[in-house]
Every structure is written in structure tokens, then in C-alpha cells.
C-alpha positions, -999 to 999 in steps of 0.1 A, spaced: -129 82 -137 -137 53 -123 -158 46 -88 -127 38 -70 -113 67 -79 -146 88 -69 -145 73 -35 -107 84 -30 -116 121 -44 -143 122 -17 -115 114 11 -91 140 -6 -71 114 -24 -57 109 -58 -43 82 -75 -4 95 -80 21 88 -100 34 51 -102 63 52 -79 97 45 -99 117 16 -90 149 23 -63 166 -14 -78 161 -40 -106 120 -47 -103 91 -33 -123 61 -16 -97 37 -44 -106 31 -75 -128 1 -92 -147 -5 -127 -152 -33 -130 -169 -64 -122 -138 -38 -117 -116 -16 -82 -110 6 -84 -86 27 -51 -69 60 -51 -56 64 -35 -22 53 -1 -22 73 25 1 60 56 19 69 79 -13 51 112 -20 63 136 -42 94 111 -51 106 114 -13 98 90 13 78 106 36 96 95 67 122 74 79 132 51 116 112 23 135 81 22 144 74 26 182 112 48 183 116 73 158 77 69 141 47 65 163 19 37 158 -6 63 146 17 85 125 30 46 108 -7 36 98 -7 69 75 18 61 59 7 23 53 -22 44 38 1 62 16 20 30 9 -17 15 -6 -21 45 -23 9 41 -44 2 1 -46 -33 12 -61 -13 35 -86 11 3 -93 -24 -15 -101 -37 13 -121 -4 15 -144 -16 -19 -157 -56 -23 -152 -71 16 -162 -104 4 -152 -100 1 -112 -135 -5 -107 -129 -44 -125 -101 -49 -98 -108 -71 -62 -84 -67 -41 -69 -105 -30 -42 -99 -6 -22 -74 11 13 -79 31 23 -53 53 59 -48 61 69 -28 98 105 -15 106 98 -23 142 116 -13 176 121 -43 193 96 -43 217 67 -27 193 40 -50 183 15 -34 171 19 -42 131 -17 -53 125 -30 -18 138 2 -2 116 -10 -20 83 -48 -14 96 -42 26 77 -33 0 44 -64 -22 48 -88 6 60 -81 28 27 -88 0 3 -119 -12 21 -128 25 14 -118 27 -18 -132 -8 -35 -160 -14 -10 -170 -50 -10 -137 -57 -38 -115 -48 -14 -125 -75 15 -87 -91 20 -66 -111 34 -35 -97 47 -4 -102 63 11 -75 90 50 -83 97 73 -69 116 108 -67 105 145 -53 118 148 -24 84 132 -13 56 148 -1 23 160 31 29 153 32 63 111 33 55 88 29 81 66 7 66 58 -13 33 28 -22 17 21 -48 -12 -12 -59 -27 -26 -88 -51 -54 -82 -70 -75 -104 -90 -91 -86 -123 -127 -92 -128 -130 -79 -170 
């Protein structure tokens, strides 16, 4: 097991399952250093763990756990491809926000993405990001997460 892996344990996480597909797109991609995932959804279990906007139906705080869970599953994405998650730095990470009109709080929503990765990699995981707020999500999900990573072997 790697580091990253110990440090999720120790916050009662565990790397699941990749998340499969819901269209025509792979969970994440290698280019040589460079893996990149597609957008990662809210999915435990295989079920999305909630649906609606954020500031309506799904409150801030409630949203930034499940841009945690949305890393969680891009780290999974990652770990399909690189088995070694303590040669991985996290690059980038774009946060998507089904948002009520008048919410903007997206940077504190994708903060529960950002937060857990800093956790998990430590100094790898220093990022830049992107927090966006958009009209809908696929199937109706609260939030999405994608990261790039840059593969230090």
C-alpha cells in the first residue's frame, strides 16, 4: 500500500472501485507523464450519492463532501493506470457546480475536492484548480470533479 493510501486509511478512506463509464469515455487517460481523468461524479456504491443544485436542493457544506467523494473516485481513476500513487503530483483539478442561480460559493464547494488531495499527497498534491459553476450536471449530480496528474517514476 502505498503512503497515499496510508494517509486516506487514517481519515477512514479507501480507494474504491474505478467508477464505470455512464457514455462513450474511458475514467482516465495516460500520455506518457501525464494521466488525465475524465469528470468524476458523486458515485458510491455505483449510485450517485445525491442529486439537485447546490444552494436549492444540496447545501454548500453537504456539496463539498461530495466533491470529496468526487476526488476520491478521480484518485481511483488515477490508480486504475499508475498502481504506485505515491509517484503521482497532482497538476490540476476542475471542479464542476450544478448551481442555483444565485449560489456562488463554488470555490468553497470544490474546497472538500482540493482539501482531500492536499491530505492525501501532501506536498504532491499543491494544485491549481478551477471551481465553475454550471446550470446541470449529468444525471442531475451536484457536483463534478476532474484531476491531472503528472507521474514522477
Amino acid at each position: 500500500m502505498s503512503a497515499v493510501e496510508d494517509r486516506l486509511t487514517e481519515l477512514g478512506l479507501t480507494v474504491p472501485q474505478v467508477a464505470a463509464p455512464v457514455a462513450a469515455y474511458v475514467p482516465a487517460v495516460r500520455d506518457g507523464n501525464i494521466v488525465m481523468t475524465s469528470g468524476q461524479l458523486p458515485v458510491v456504491d455505483g449510485k450517485l450519492a445525491a442529486t439537485g443544485k447546490v444552494g436549492a436542493q444540496v447545501s454548500p457544506e453537504d456539496a463539498a463532501g461530495y466533491a470529496q467523494t468526487c476526488a476520491l473516485n478521480a484518485i481511483a481513476a488515477v490508480k486504475s493506470l499508475v498502481p504506485d500513487l505515491d509517484t503521482v503530483k497532482v497538476v490540476k483539478v476542475v471542479g464542476f457546480v450544478a448551481s442555483d442561480p444565485s449560489f456562488t460559493g463554488q470555490p468553497a464547494v470544490i474546497n472538500g475536492a482540493s482539501e482531500l488531495i492536499g491530505k492525501a499527497f501532501g506536498d504532491k498534491g499543491a494544485h491549481a484548480r478551477s471551481a465553475v459553476g454550471v446550470a446541470v450536471l449529468p444525471m442531475d449530480a451536484p457536483v463534478e470533479v476532474e484531476i491531472t496528474v503528472s507521474v514522477q517514476d
